[in-house]
N, C-alpha and C positions, 0 to 999 in steps of 0.2 A: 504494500500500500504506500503510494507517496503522499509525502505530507506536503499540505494547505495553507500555511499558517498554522493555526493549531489544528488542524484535522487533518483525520487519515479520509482518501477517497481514493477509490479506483474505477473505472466508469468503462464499459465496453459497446461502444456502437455498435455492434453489430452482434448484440446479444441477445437475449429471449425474453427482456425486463424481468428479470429478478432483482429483489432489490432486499437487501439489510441498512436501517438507514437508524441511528440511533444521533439524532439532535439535541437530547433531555429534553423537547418537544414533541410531546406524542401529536398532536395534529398535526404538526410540522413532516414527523418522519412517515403520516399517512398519506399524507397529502407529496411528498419528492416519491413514497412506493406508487403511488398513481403515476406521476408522473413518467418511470422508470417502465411501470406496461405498459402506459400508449406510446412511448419515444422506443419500445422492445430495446432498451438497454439493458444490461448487467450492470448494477451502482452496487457500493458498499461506499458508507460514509458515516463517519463517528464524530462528531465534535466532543470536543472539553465542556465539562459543564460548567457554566456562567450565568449572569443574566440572560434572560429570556431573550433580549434585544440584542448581547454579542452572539448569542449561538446562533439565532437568524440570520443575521449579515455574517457569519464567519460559514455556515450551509451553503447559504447563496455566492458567495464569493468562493467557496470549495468547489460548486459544482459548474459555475463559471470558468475558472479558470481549467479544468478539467476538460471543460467541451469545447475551449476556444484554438486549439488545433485541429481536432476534428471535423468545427464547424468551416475551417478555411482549408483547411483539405476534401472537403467535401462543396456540397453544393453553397453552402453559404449561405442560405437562405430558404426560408419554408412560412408555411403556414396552416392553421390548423382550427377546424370550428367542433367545439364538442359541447356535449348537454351533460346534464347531472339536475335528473328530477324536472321542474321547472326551468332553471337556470340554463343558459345558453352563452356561452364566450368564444371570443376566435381571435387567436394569437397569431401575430405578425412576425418576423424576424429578418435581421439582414446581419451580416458581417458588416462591420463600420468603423472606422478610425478615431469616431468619438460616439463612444457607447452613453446612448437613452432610453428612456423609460417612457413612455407615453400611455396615459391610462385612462379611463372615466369611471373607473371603479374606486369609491371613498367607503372604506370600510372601518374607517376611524373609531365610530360611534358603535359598533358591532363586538358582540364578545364569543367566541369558540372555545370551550376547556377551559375557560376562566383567564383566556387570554386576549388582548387586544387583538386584534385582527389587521391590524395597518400592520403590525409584522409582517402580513404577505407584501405589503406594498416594499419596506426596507429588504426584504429577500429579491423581490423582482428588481430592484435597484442595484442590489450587490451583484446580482447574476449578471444583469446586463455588464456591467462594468468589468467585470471577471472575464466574460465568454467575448467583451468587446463588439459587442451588437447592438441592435437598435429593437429597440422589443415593442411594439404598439400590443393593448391587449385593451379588448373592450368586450364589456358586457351588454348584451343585449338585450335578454333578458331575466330574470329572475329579483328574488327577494332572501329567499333563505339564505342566509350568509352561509352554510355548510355547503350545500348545495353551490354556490357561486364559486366558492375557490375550487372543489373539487373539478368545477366545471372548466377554471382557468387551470387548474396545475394538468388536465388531460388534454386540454387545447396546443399548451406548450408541448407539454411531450408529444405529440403528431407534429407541432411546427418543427420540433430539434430531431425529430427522425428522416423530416424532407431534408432538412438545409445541411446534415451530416451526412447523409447519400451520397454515393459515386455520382461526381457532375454528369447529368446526360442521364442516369439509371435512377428509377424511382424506387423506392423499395415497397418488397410486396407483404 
């Protein structure tokens, strides 16, 4: 396993999405194991336990850095629309020389496992920055906060299974 900063990650594009994912965030590590079956990666990823807010950006920045060869070895770009219940999101992505985050999704005032939920927003910030991409993710529809991120964390994983592909070859 190579290290992240303080995390072990190892991440296989071209695997069957299995994933072990231990953040000290249980919604967190459900929500990157979703991510890991629609993207069909292999992840393994451990952070150091901290606050709630480093393990998030220290995850996202693990698994950023992790995918940002692959993503420029590969196609470099994807996208991806997935449901979860009501909820409806479709995530954009590009390889980019100045990585951002573009969103309409305010989960501020929203609580999951007795957590803030704008952690996802600082996770999708750290990833972008990490994988050096431009990430647009927008919600379409929904209300269930569960339901919404599930629906954003499998939108990305179908966008980082196109944009990590053999340029020219889709995968099936």
């Amino acid at each position: 396993m190579s290290a992240a900063g303080r995390s072990g990650i190892r991440v296989d594009p071209r695997g069957e999405g299995t994933a072990t994912v231990e953040t000290g965030l249980p919604v967190l590590d459900r929500l990157l194991e979703r991510l890991a079956e629609y993207a069909s990666f292999d992840l393994v990823l451990e952070v150091e336990p901290g606050t709630a807010e480093a393990e998030v950006a220290e995850a996202g920045t693990a698994l950023g850095s992790a995918l940002a060869g692959p993503l420029r070895e590969g196609r470099g770009f994807g996208s991806g629309f997935m449901t979860s219940a009501e909820a409806l999101a479709t995530v954009v992505l590009e390889a980019a020389d100045e990585p951002l985050l573009v969103s309409n999704v305010d989960l501020t005032d929203a609580r999951i496992g007795g957590l803030g939920t704008d952690v996802a927003r600082r996770f999708l910030e750290r990833f972008a920055e990490g994988a050096g991409v431009t990430l647009h993710v927008r919600l379409l529809h929904g209300t269930d906060t569960q339901h919404v991120l599930e629906a954003i964390f499998k939108a990305l994983g179908v966008a980082l299974a196109a944009a990590c592909s053999e340029k020219g070859v889709e995968r099936e």
